[in-house]
N, C-alpha and C positions, 0 to 999 in steps of 0.2 A: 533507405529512409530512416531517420531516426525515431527513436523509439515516442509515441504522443502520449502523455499523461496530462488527465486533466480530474481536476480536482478543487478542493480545499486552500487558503492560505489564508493562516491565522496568527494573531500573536495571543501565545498563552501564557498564563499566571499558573505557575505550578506548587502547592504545596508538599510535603514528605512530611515523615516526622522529626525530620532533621535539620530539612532549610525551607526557603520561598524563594521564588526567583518570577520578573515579571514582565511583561511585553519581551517574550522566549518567540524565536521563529518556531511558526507549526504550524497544524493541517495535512489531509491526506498529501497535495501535491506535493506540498513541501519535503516533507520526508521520502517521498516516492520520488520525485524527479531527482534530488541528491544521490539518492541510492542507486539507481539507474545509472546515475552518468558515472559508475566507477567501471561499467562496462561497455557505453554507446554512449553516441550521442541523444539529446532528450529536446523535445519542443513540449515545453509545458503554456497550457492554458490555464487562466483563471482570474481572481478579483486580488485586487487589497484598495485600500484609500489612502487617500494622500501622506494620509499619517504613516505610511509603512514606513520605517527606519530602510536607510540608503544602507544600511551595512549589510542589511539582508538578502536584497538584491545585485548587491557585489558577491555576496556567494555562491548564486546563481549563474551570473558571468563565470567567476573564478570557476567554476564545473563546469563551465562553457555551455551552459542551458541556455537555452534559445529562448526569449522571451519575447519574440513578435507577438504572440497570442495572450498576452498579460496584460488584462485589464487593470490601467491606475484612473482613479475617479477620484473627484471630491468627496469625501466623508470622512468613516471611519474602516481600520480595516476589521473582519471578524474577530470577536475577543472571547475567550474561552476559559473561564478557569476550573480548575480543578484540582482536589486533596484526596492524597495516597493513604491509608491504615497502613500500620507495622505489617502487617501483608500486602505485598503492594499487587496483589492480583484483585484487590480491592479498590474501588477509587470513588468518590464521592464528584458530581457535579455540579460546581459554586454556582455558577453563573455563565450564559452563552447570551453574545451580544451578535447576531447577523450582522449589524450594520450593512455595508454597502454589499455584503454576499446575501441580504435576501432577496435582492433585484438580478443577481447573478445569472445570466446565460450566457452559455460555453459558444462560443464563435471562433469555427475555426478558421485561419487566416486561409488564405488558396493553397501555400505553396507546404499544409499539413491534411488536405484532404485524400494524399495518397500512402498515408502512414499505414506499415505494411503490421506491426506491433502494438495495439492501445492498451492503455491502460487505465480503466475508470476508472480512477480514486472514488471512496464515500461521500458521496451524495447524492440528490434524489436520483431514483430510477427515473421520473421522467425527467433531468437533466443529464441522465446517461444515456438515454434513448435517444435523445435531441440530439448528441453528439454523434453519436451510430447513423444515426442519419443525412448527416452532414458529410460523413466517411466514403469518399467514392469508390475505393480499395481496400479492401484489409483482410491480409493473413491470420492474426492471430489476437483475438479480443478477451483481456484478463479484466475482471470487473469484482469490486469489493461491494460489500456490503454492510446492513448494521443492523439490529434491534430495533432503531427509531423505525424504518423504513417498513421492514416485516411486517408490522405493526399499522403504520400509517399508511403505507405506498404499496402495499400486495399485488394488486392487479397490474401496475407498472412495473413492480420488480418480475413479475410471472411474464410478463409480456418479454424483459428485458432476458429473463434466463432462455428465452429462446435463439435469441441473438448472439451470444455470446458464446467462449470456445471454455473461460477456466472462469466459475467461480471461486472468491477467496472468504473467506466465513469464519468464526471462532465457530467454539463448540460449542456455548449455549444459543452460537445464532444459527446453526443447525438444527439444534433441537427445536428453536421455538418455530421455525420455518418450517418444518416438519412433522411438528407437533410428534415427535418420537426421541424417548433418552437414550438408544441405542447409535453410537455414532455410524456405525456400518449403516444401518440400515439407513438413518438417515440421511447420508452421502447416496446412497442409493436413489433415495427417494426425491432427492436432488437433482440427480442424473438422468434421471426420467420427467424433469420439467424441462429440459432444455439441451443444458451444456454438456459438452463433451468430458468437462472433469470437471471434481472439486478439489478446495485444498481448503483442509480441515484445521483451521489453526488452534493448538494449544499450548498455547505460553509456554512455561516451564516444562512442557512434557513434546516438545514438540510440534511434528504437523503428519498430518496423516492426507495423502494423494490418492485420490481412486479415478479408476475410470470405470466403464462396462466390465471389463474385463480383467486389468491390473492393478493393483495397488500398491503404494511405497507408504513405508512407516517413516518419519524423518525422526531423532532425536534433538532436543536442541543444545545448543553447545552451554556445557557449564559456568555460569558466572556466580562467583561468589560476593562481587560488589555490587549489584544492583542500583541501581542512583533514581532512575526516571524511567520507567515503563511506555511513557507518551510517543506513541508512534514506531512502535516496534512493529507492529500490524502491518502499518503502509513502508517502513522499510524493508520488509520480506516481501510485499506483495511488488515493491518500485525493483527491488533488486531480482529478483524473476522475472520481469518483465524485458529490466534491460540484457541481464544474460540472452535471456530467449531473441532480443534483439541483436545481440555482439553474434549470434550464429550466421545470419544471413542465409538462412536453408527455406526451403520452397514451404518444406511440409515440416513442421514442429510433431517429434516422435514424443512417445512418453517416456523414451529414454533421457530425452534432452528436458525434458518435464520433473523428471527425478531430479538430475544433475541444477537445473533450476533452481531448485525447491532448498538444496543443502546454499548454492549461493545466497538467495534470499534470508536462510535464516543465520548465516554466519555473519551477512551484514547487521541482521536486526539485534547479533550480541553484543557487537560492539555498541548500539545505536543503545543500549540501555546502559552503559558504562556513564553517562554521563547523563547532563539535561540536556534537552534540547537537540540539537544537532550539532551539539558541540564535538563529540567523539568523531562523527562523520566529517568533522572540517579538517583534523589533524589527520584521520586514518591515512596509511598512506596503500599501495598494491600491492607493494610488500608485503605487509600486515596481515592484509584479507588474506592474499593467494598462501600466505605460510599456516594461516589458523586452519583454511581449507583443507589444507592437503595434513597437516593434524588431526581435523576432525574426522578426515575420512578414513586414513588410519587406524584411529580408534575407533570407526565404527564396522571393522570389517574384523570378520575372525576369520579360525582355522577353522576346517571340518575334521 
C-alpha cells in the first residue's frame, strides 16, 4: 500500500529579509506528501478551495500522488503568512486565514483504509484520531505535532500518543510537552505516554531518535544558503515516512528508523535551498542518493 498522509494544504506568503513571495504551495501535507513520493507511492488527504491554483496540483500528479482523498470545495484555500529575522530559526506569524480547512475533516476514501504506513501531518489531535479511526490496518503510525496543540488540544494529543508508533516534535515542543529543558529526559518522558519512539527535531543541529532502549544522534547536513526554513519539519517527517514505506517489511526495526531519519533530513536540506517547494520540484534521485551517501561518509569515523 502506499504510504497515507494526511494533513495541511496552504498557500503561503513568505517574508525573509531579502525577498516576499506570495500564494507559495505549503502545509504539512504538501511538503510531506512530495517528500514521500521520492521513495513510494503517496495517497494524500485533505482541503484546499477552489481558488487553489491548478499548477499545484499538476505537481502532485507529476509525483504521481493520488489524490482521490482531496477535498476541493467552494471557498477559499488555507492562507498563511509569515516573516523570517536575519536568524531564520526565528519567524514571526502575519496572519492564518482557515478558510475552507476550519470545516476540514479527514475522510478517507475505502480503497486507503488499509494503509500499512501513516503519516499525521500537523493538525489537531482530534483530527488525527478521527483518521486513526477510520484506519482498518496499520503497520506503522508517524504523527507530528506543534506548540498550538500542546497547549490547546493536551488530552487529545495524550489520547493520541497512545496510538501511535513515532512521534515527530522540535525541541522546545518537547520541552513544553514535558514541561522538562533536558532533551533526554524529555524524549523519555515522552516515551512513557505512548509511542514507541520519538524524533527530536533540531533545525540546524540536527535530530536526535530514541526509544526505550536505543538512541541515534542525527546531524544535519550543512547549508550555507539557506533561502526559506517553511516546511523543513514536514519534509523530514514526509521523507521517513515514505522511506519507511519503500521497505515493504512486516516489522519496522530502529535500524531502518535510523537510516529513516538521515533520509528525512537529507531531503529537508535541500527543501530549505529554496522557497516553497521549489527545490523539491527540480531535485532529481540522483541528487538525493549522492548527498546521502556523502553525508554518511562524513559522518562516520575511524576508531
Amino acid at each position: 500500500m502506499p504510504v497515507l498522509i494526511v494533513g495541511s494544504i496552504a498557500l503561503d506568503d513568505i517574508k525573509t529579509q531579502t525577498e516576499k513571495r506570495f500564494d507559495l504551495l505549503g502545509g504539512s501535507a504538501s511538503y510531506a506528501s512530495v517528500s514521500a513520493s521520492f521513495f513510494d507511492r503517496v495517497n494524500l488527504v485533505g482541503i484546499v478551495g477552489s481558488d487553489f491554483p491548478k499548477a499545484h496540483l499538476d505537481l502532485f500528479r507529476q509525483r504521481e500522488i493520488d489524490l482521490t482523498g482531496l477535498q476541493i470545495v467552494d471557498g477559499k484555500t488555507f492562507h498563511w503568512g509569515g516573516e523570517y529575522e536575519a536568524d531564520m530559526n526565528k519567524r514571526q506569524t502575519l496572519y492564518t486565514e482557515l478558510n475552507v480547512f476550519e470545516t476540514f475533516t479527514p475522510t478517507l476514501p475505502p480503497g486507503y483504509r488499509a494503509s500499512s504506513i501513516i503519516m499525521l501531518g500537523n493538525i489537531g489531535p482530534n483530527l488525527q484520531n478521527h483518521v486513526l479511526d477510520q484506519v482498518e490496518q496499520r503497520q506503522f503510525v508517524v504523527a507530528d505535532t506543534m506548540d498550538l496543540w500542546i497547549t490547546t488540544a493536551r488530552p487529545e494529543l495524550l489520547e493520541l500518543l497512545k496510538r501511535i508508533d513515532l512521534l515527530v516534535l522540535n525541541d522546545g515542543e518537547a520541552r513544553q510537552l514535558t514541561e522538562d529543558d533536558n532533551l533526554v529526559r524529555a524524549a523519555r518522558k515522552i516515551l512513557a505516554l505512548g509511542p514507541k519512539y520519538v524524533a527530536v527535531k533540531k533545525g540546524e543541529h540536527g535530530c536526535l531518535l530514541l526509544s526505550k532502549d536505543e538512541f541515534f544522534s542525527c546531524g544535519a547536513y550543512p547549508i550555507e544558503k539557506l533561502k526559506d526554513p517553511t516546511g523543513a519539519g514536514d519534509t523530514f517527517a514526509g521523507g521517513l515516512a515514505g522511506y519507511l514505506a519503500s521497505l515493504h517489511r512486516p516489522v519496522i526495526e530502529f535500524a531502518d528508523l535510523k537510516r529513516a531519519v538521515v533520509h528525512g533530513s537529507i531531503l529537508a536540506s535541500f527543501c530549505v535551498e529554496s522557497f516553497s517547494l521549489d527545490r523539491l520540484k527540480t531535485l532529481s534521485s540522483t541528487e538525493l542518493d549522492e548527498r546521502y551517501r556523502f553525508f554518511r561518509a562524513m559522518s562516520h569515523f575511524d576508531q
